[in-house]
C-alpha positions as CSV (number, residue, x, y, z in Angstrom):
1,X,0.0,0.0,0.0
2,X,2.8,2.1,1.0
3,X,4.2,2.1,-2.5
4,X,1.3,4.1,-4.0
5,X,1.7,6.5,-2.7
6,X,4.8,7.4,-2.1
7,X,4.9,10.8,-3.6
8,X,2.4,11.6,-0.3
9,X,3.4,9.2,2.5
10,X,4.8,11.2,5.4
11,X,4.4,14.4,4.3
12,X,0.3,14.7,3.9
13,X,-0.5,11.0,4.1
14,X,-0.4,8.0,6.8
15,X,-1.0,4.8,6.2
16,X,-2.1,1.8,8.9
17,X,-2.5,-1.3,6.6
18,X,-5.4,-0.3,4.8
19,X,-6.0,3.1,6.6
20,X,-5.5,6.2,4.9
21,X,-5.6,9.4,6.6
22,X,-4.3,12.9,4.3
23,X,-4.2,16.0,6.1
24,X,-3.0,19.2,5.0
25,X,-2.5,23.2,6.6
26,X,-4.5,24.6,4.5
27,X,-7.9,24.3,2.3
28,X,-6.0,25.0,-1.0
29,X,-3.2,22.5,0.0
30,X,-5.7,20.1,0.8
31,X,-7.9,19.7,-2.2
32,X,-4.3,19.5,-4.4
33,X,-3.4,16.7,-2.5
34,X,-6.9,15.2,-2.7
35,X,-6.9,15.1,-6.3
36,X,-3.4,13.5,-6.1
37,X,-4.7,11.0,-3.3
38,X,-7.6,10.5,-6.1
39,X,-5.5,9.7,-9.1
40,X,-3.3,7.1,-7.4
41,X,-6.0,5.3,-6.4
42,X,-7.3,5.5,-9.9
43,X,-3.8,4.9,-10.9
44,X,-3.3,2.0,-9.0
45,X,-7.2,0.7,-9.4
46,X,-7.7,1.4,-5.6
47,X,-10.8,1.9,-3.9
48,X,-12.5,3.9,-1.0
49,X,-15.2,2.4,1.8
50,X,-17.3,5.7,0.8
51,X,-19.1,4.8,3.9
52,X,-16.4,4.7,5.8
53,X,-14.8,7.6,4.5
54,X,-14.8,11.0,5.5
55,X,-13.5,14.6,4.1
56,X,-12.8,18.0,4.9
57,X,-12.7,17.0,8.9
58,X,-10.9,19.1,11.7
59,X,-10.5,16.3,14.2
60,X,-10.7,12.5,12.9
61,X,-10.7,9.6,14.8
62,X,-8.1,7.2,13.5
63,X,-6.6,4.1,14.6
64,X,-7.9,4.3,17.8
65,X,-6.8,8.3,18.3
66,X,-8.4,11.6,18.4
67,X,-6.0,14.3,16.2
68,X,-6.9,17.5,15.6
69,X,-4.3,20.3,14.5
70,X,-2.9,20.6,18.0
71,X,-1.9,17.0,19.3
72,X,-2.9,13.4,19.3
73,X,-4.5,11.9,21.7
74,X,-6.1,8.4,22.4
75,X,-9.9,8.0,21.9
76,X,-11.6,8.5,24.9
77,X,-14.2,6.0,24.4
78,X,-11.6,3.3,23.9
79,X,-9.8,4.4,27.1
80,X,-13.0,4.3,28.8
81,X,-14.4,0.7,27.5
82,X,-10.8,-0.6,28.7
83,X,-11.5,1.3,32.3
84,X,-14.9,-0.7,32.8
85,X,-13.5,-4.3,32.1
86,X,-13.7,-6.3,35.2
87,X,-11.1,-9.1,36.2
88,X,-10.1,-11.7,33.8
89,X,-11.1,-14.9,34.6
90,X,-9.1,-16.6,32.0
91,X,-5.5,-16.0,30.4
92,X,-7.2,-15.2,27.2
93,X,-9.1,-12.2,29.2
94,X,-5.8,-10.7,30.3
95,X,-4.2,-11.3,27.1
96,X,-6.6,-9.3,25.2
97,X,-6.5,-6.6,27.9
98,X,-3.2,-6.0,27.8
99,X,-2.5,-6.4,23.6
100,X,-5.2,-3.5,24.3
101,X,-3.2,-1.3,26.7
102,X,0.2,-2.2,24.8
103,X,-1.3,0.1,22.3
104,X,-0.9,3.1,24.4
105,X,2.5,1.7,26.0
106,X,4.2,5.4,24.8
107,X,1.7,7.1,26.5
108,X,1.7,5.9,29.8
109,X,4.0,6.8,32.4
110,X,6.1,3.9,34.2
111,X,3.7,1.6,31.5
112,X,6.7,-1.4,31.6
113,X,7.0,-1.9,35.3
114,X,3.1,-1.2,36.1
115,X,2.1,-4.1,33.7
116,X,5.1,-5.9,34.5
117,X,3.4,-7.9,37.4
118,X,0.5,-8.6,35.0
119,X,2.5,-9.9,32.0
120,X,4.5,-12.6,34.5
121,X,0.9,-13.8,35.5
122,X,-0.1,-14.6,31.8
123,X,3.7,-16.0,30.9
124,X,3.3,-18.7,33.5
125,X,-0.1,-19.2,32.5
126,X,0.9,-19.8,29.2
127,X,4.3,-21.3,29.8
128,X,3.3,-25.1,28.9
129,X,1.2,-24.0,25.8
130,X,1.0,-22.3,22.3
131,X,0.1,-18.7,22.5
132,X,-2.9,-18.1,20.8
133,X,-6.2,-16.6,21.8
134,X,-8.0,-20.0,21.4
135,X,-5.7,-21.7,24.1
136,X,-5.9,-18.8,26.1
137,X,-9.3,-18.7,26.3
138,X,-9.0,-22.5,27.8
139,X,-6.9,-21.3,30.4
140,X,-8.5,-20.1,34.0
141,X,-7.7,-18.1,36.5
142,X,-7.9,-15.8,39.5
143,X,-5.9,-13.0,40.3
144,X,-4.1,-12.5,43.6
145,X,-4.8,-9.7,45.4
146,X,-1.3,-8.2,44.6
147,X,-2.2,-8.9,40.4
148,X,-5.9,-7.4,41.3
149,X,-4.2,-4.2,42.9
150,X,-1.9,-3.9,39.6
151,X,-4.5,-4.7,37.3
152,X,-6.6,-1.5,39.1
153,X,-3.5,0.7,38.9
154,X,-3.0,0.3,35.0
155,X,-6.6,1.1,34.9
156,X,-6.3,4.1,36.5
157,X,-3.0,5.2,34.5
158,X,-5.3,4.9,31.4
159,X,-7.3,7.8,33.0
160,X,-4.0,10.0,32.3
161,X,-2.2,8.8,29.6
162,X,-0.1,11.6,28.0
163,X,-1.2,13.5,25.3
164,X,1.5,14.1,22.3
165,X,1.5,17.7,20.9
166,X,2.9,18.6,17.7
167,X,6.6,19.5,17.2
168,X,6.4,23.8,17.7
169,X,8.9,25.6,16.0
170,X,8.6,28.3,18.5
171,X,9.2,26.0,21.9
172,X,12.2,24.9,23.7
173,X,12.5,21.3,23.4
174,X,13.6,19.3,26.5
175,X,15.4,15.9,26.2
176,X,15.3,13.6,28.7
177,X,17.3,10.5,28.6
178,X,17.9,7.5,31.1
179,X,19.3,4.1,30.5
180,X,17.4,1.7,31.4
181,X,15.8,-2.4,30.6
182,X,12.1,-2.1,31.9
183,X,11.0,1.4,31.3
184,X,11.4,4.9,28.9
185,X,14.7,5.8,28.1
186,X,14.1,8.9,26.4
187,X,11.0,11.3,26.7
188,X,10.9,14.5,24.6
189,X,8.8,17.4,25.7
190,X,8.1,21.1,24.4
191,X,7.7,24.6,27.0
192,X,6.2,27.3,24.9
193,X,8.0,30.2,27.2
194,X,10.4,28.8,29.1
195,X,11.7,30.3,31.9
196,X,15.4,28.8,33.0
197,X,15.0,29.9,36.7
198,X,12.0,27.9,36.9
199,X,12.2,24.1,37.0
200,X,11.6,22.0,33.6
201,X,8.7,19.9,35.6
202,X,6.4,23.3,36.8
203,X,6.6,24.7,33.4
């Protein structure tokens, strides 16, 4: 799919397997590259889902995230169906839950070592079989109350997962880096009128 469009990708086109989102500053810009989009696809004897389509939109929801033209940030709905899931009662439960939360895994704050209690639960559960959903699904289980109090705390960590802005040319960009195995070793953030007597975290 990638190779299409080419002449687009990165610049006013991204791609998620069969997902095409084209975006654009302006109104001008955008119906050029729409007519470019248009004869690819006609080039290429592509298709659109008309009823899954949509043009001319300020904020889209795509591949599970809201963007509009000042950040990105997960859908809320999707953050709050993954809130209201109760205990898993079976490997497969907790597998889906966290392929779920993975997802947002750059956009959650200490993500490796709060999930890290969860994921050893569901690699012993799955130790002595294949990994699929199917056998999964076979597999029961009940959380200690240690697992329950970890599975409550990535819940609540979905209630504040970060938002990521756009790069501003105007900002001072801070660079954080840490080496380490289990958790972020670099985190990038932007401080529209930075102030160098004031610490980096209360600006």
């Amino acid at each position: 799919m990638e190779a299409c469009f080419t002449s687009l990708l990165y610049q006013h086109l991204l791609i998620w397997i069969d997902d095409l989102l084209l975006y654009a500053e302006g109104i001008e810009t955008y119906l050029e590259k729409l007519n470019e989009l248009f004869s690819l696809m006609d080039h290429f004897g592509l298709k659109l889902f008309a009823k899954k389509s949509q043009l001319y939109q300020k904020e889209v929801k795509w591949c599970g995230r809201q963007i509009d033209d000042n950040d990105v940030r997960h859908d809320p709905d999707r953050i709050n169906t993954l809130r209201s899931m109760p205990y898993p009662t079976t490997a497969g439960e907790l597998q889906q839950f966290l392929c779920a939360i993975n997802w947002m895994c750059e956009s959650i704050v200490d993500f490796a070592r709060q999930v890290a209690l969860l994921q050893h639960r569901l690699d012993a559960a799955l130790a002595s079989t294949k990994r699929t959903k199917r056998a999964a699904a076979g597999i029961n289980l009940e959380l200690t109350t240690e697992e329950c109090a970890a599975y409550d705390q990535v819940k609540e960590a979905l209630a504040t997962v970060a938002t990521l802005a756009f790069a501003d040319d105007a900002a001072s960009t801070c660079l954080f880096t840490d080496a380490s195995d289990i958790g972020w070793a670099v985190i990038v953030t932007q401080v529209t009128k930075f102030d160098p007597k004031t610490p980096v975290t209360k600006q």
